[in-house]
Structures are given as structure tokens and as C-alpha cells.
C-alpha positions in Angstrom: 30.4 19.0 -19.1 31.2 18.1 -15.3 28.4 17.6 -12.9 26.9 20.9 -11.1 24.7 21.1 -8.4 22.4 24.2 -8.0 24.6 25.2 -5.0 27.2 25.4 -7.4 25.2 28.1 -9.2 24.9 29.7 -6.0 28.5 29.4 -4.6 29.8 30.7 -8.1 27.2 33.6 -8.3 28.3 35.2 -4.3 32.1 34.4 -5.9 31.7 36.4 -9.4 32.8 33.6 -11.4 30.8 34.5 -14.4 31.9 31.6 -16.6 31.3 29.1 -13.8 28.2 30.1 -13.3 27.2 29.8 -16.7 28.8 26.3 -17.0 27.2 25.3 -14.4 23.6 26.2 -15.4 24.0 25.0 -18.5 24.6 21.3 -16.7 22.2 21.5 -14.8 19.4 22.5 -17.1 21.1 19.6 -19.5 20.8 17.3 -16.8 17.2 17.7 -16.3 16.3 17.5 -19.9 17.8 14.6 -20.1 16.2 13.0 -17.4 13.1 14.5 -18.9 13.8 12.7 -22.3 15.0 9.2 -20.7 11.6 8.9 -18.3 9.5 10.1 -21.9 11.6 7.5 -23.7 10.6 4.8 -21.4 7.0 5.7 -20.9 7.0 5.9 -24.8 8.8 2.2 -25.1 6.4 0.5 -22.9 3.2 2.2 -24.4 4.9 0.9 -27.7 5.5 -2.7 -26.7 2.5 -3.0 -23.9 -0.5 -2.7 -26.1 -4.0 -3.7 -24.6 -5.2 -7.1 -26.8 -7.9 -5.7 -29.8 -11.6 -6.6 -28.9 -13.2 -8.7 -31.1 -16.8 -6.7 -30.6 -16.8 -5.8 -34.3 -16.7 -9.3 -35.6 -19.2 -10.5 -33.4 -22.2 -7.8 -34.8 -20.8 -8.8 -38.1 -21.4 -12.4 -37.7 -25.3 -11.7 -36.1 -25.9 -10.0 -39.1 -24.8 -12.4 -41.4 -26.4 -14.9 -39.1 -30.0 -13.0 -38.8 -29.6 -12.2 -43.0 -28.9 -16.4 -43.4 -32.2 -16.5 -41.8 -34.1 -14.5 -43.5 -33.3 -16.0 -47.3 -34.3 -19.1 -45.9 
């Protein structure tokens, strides 16, 4: 597919150059999905790769309970 701007659509529509028009929407809807899919892509990578470190909140309540339950059996 060659590159098409949406004045191409235009300039090809006043012509009647059915076909060209039709090529040329078809680019430029292709073009913006794809730069739809690349920015998704990269937002997707860097949520993959960029996680936020685990707190360690849950093992601290389980160590004061095993801590207040040592205490109480002694």
C-alpha cells in the first residue's frame, strides 16, 4: 500500500477516481490502526516489564500472629 494522506481522499473524491479513493482510505485507516496497535503494544510491554515491587504487609500480620500465639503457649 503507498502512503495516503486524507487530502488524498479528498483530491480523488472532487476527481472521480473511485479506486483511488478507496486505496487511499483503506491506508489511511491501516495506518492509524497500526499506530493504535504499536502505542498499545508499548504501553502493554512496559506494564509487562515495569511491575511495582510486592509488599510484604501479609507476612508481617503472619509473623505477629505467630509471634502473639508463641506467647501465649508459654
Amino acid at each position: 500500500m503507498s502512503d495516503y494522506s486524507t487530502e488524498d481522499i479528498v483530491k480523488y473524491s472532487v476527481t472521480g477516481d473511485g479506486a483511488r479513493v478507496k486505496d487511499a482510505i483503506q491506508s489511511v485507516i491501516a495506518s492509524k490502526i497500526m499506530a493504535g496497535m504499536e502505542a498499545k503494544k508499548a504501553g502493554v510491554a512496559q506494564a509487562m516489564f515495569n511491575t511495582v515491587p510486592v509488599s510484604h504487609d501479609k507476612q508481617e500480620v503472619a509473623d505477629t500472629f505467630v509471634a502473639a500465639a508463641a506467647k501465649e503457649t508459654t
